[in-house]
C-alpha positions in Angstrom: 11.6 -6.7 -12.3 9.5 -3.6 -13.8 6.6 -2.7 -12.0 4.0 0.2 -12.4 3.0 2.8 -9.8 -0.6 2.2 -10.0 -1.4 5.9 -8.9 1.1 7.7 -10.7 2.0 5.3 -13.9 5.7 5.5 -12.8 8.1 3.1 -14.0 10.4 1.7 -11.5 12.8 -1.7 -11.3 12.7 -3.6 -8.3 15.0 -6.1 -7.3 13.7 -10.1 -8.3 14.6 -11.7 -4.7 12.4 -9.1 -3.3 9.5 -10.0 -1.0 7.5 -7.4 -2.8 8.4 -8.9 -6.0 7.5 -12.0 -5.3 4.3 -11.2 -3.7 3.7 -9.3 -7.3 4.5 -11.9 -9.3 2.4 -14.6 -7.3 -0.8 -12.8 -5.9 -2.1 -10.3 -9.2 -4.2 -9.0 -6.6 -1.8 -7.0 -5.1 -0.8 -3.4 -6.6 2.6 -1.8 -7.2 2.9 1.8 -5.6 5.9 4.4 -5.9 7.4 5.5 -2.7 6.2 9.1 -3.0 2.8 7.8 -3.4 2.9 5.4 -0.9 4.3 8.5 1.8 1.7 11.0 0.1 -1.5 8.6 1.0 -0.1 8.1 4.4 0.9 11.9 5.4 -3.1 12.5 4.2 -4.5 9.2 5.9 -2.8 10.5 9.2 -3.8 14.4 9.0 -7.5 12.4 8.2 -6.9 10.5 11.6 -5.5 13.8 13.6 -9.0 15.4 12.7 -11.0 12.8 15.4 -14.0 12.4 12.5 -11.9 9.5 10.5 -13.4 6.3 11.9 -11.6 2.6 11.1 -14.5 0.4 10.6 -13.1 -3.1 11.1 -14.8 -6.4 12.3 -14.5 -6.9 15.7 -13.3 -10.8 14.8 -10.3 -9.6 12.6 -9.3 -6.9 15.4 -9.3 -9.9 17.9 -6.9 -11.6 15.7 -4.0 -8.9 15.4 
């Protein structure tokens, strides 16, 4: 399967028996994104979280639940 880095507009094949694959093919709402993409946002998300001022707002029901 061919799937687009919605960040970058890179071109990559995935494997069809996938779970990522078929979560693509079945749920449009989820997005496609490249490996270096995918580490880039983290590495930033975590320097955001080492600086004390990034704040997680989440429902207290959903935090319950996990």
């Amino acid at each position: 399967m061919r799937v687009k880095c919605v960040i970058c507009d890179k071109v990559e094949s995935i494997e069809d028996e996938t779970l990522m694959a078929k979560r693509l093919r079945n749920r449009p709402i989820h997005t496609y994104m490249c490996k270096e993409c995918y580490e880039r946002i983290e590495l930033n998300t975590n320097k955001r979280i080492a600086t004390g001022s990034f704040h997680l707002y989440r429902d207290k029901k959903t935090d319950d639940n996990w």
